[in-house]
N, C-alpha and C positions, 0 to 999 in steps of 0.2 A: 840789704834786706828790705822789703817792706813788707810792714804789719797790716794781718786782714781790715778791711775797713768793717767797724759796729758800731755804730751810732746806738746808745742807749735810750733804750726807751722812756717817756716822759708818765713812769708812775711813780706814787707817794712812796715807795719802799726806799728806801737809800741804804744802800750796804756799806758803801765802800770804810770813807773815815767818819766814825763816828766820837762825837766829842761832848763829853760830860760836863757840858757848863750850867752856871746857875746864876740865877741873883739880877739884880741891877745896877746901871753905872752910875756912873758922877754927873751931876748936872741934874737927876733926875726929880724932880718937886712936883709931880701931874699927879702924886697922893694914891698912886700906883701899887703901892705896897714894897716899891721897892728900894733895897740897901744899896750900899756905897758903889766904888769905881771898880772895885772888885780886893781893891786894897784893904777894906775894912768892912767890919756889918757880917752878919751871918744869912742875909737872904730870905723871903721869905714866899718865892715863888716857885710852885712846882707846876712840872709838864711836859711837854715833846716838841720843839722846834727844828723843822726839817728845812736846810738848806741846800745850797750847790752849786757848783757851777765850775768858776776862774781854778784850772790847775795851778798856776802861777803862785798863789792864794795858801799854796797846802799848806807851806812851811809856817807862814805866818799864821793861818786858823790852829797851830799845835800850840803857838806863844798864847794866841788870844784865849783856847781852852785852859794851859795851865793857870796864868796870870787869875782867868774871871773866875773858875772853881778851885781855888784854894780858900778865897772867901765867900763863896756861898754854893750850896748844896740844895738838892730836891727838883735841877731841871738837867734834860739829855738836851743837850743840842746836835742833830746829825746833818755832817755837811759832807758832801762827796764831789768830790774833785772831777766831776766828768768833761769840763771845759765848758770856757764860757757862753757858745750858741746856745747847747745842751742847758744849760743853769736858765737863759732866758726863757728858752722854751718850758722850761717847767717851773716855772715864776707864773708864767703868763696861762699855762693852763691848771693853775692851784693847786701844782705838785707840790714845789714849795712855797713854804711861806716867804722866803727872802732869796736871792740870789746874789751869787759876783761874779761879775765880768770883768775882763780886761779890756771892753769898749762900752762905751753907752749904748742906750737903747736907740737903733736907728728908725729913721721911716721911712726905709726900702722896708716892701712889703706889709704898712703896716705895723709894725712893730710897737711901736712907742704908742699906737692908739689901740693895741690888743693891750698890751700893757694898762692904760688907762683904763679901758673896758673892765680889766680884771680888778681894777682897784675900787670899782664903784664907780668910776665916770669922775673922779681925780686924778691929778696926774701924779704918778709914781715920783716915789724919791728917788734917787741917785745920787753918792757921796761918795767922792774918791777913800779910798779905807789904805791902800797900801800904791805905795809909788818903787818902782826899779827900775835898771837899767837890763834890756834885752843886750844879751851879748852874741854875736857871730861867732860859732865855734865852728870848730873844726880838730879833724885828727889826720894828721902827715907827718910822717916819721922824717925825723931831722930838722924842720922848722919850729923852732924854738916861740919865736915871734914874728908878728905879722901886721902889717899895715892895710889898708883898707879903706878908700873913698865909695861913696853912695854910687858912682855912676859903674865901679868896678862891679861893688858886689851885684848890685842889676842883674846886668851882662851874665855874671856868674850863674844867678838862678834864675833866668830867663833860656839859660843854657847857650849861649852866645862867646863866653869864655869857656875851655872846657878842658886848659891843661895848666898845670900850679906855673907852670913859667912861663905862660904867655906875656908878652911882652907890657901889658896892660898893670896885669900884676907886678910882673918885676918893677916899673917905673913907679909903683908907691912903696917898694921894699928894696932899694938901692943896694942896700950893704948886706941883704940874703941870698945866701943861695939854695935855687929853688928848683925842685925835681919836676921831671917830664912824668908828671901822672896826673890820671885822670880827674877831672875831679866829678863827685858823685854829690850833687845839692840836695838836701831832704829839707823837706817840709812837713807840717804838721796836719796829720790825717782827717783829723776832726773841724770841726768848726771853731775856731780858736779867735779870742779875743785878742793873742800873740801876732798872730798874723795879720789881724787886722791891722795892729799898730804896726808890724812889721812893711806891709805891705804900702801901709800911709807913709811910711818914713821916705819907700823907697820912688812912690809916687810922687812927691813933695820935693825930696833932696837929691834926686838922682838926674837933674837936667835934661828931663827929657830920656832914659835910656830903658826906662821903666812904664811898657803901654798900657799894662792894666790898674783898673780903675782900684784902690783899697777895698780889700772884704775879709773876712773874718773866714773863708772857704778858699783855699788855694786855688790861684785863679787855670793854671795850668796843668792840664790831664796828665797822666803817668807818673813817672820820678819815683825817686824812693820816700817812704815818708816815715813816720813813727802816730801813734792815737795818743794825747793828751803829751805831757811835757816831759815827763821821763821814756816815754814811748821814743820822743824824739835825740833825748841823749844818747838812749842804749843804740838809735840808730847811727849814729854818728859815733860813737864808741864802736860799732860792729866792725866797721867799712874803713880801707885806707884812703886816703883820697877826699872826706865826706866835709862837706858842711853843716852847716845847720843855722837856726836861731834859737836863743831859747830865755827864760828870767834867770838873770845870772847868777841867784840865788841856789841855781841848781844846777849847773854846767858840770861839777865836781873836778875831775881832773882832764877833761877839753883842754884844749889849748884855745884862745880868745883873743881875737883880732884888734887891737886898733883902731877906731875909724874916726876916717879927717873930719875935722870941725876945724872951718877955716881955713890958715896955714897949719894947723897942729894935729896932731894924732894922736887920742883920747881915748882910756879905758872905762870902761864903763864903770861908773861911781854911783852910789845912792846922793850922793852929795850932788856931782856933777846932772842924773839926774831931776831931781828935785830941784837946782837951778832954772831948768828950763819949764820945770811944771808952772814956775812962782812968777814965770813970767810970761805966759800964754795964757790968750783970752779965752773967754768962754763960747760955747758953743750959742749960736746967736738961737732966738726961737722957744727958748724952753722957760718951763716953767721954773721959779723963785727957790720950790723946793726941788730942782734938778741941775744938780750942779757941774753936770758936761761940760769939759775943756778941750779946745783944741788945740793940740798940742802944737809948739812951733818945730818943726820939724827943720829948718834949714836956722838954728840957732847957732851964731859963732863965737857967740863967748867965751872967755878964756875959763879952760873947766867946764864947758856944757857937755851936754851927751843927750842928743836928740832923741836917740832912738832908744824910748824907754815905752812903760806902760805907767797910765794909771788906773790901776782898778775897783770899780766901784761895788758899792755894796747897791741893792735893788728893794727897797719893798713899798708896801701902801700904805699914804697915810691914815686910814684906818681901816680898823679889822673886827667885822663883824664878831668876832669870838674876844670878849678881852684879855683872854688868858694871852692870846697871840699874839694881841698888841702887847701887852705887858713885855714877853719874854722879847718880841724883836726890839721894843726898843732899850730895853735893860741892855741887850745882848749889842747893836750896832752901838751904842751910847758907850759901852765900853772899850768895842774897837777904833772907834774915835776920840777918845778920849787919848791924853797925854799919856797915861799912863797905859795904852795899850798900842800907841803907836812907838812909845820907848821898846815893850816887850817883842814887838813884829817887828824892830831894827835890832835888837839884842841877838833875834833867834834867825833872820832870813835875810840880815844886812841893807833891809828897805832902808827908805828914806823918811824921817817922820813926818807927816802933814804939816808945812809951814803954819807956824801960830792963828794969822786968820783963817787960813783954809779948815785948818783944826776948829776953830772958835764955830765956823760959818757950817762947818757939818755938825756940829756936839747941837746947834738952834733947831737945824732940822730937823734933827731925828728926835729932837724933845716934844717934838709937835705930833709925835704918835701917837694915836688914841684909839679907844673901841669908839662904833657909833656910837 
């Protein structure tokens, strides 16, 4: 199957999930009026915070809604899952006030200085909020399990492999046996932070077998696809034969590949992930408050998992309105806080922000303010 392609458009209504949070987080002393981490304190901010973006995100913004309105009440936060191009783009045109993506802001095309533009002529924050491992799914009747190097899957969706027992495959699955069918690659419709990471993994760790450059827009016409990240399960759920990628948070009953790191073949972990987040540097070029990683993608350590996301939260450090600087930073301060990065690994099996990474975003985002 693939699903029509619609791109939503970039205005302030946001339907999809809307989330009744309230209050302020921990860390916060800026005299803001606001309460605890979400754990304590009764809140004392009211208003409308419209965000959006990173599908990936969904599971985890339902932990970060319960977690922050159980202690505090009198604000709606609405966040809609449209994917992450879609979320920048309406960051940067003052749809919403905050966005997430599962890549940073780039400068193809400007981006990162519409982004500034929009923020007043400072540069935008960016704080990794949720980290996972992307999993290679797939549905084929009678393979149980499956193995999987960077330079195979390529090949794969580059459409260069095209039948499950090609010899290619068979030699990373020895001891499977592997049917004469087709195989059908999906990718994801939209403009996807997924793909971005996806597409950088396969740039980076595939040797050469993979020519297009990473983008968040699949690089290759046709195929089957799915729009946002359950779009792309039900495709792959639809279809015998299918692959896919997807945040392994949400694969549900897929069957999930393997994939070599080093001599070993590794499931995807929140652990495993977040190993290689704690050990990749940062993206060179940015600003103090933009905390862009680039990922190591051909990491061999024992337990890593290259090919993960991490996704950021997006907004400005100040906002003409204070009600708005109030609520995003109550609202981001508590998704980075300990106790909201425990709730988004309790509820969607992320990885929690390693302690400084956690510390080094809670500074950040403290530093929000009305003018």
């Amino acid at each position: 199957m693939k699903s029509t392609s619609i791109r939503r458009a970039v205005v302030p209504g946001i339907a999809a999930l809307v989330l009744a949070l309230s209050g302020c987080a921990a860390g916060n002393d800026s005299g803001s009026g606001s309460s605890g981490s979400g754990g304590s304190g009764s809140g004392s901010l009211s208003g409308t915070l419209n965000g959006g973006g990173s599908s990936a995100q969904e599971s985890a913004q339902g932990a970060w809604r319960a977690g922050f309105q159980s202690a505090n009440d009198g604000v709606t936060v609405n966040y809609d899952p449209v994917g992450s191009g879609t979320g920048r783009e309406n960051f940067i045109s003052g749809a919403y006030t905050f966005a997430g993506s599962d890549s940073a802001l780039t400068t193809d095309a400007g981006e990162l200085d519409k982004a500034t533009a929009r923020c007043g002529g400072a540069a935008p924050i960016e704080v990794p909020a949720y980290v996972s491992p992307i999993a290679v799914v797939y549905n084929l009747s009678g393979v149980d399990s499956l193995q999987l190097s960077a330079p195979v899957i390529a090949q794969i969706f580059d459409g260069k492999i095209t039948k499950w027992n090609d010899p290619l495959i068979a030699a990373d699955n020895p001891d499977a046996t592997l049917p004469d069918t087709t195989i059908t690659p999906v990718h994801r419709q939209d403009d996807s932070g997924t793909t971005s990471n996806f597409t950088d993994y396969l740039e980076k760790a595939a040797d050469g077998k993979w020519t297009y450059p990473h983008d968040g827009v699949w690089p290759i016409k046709g195929g089957e696809s799915g729009d946002g990240t359950s779009g792309l399960v039900a495709a792959v759920k639809a279809g015998e034969g299918t692959i896919g990628y997807a945040d392994e948070s949400q694969v549900g009953d897929l069957g999930v590949a393997a994939l070599k790191v080093g001599t070993d073949y590794n499931m995807p972990t929140a652990d495993g992930a977040a190993q290689v987040l704690a050990e990749s540097p940062r993206t060179q070029g940015r600003d103090a408050v933009d905390m862009a990683i680039d990922v190591d993608r051909t990491a061999t350590d024992a337990g890593a998992y290259p090919l993960m996301l991490t996704s950021y939260l997006i907004a400005c450090q100040t906002y003409d309105n204070a009600s708005d600087a109030d609520l995003v930073k109550g609202f981001l301060a508590y998704v980075v806080s300990a106790e909201g990065q425990q709730a988004a690994a309790d509820q969607a099996g992320s990885a929690p922000l390693d302690s400084s990474l956690q510390q080094e975003a809670a500074g950040i985002v403290d530093k929000i303010a009305a003018k």
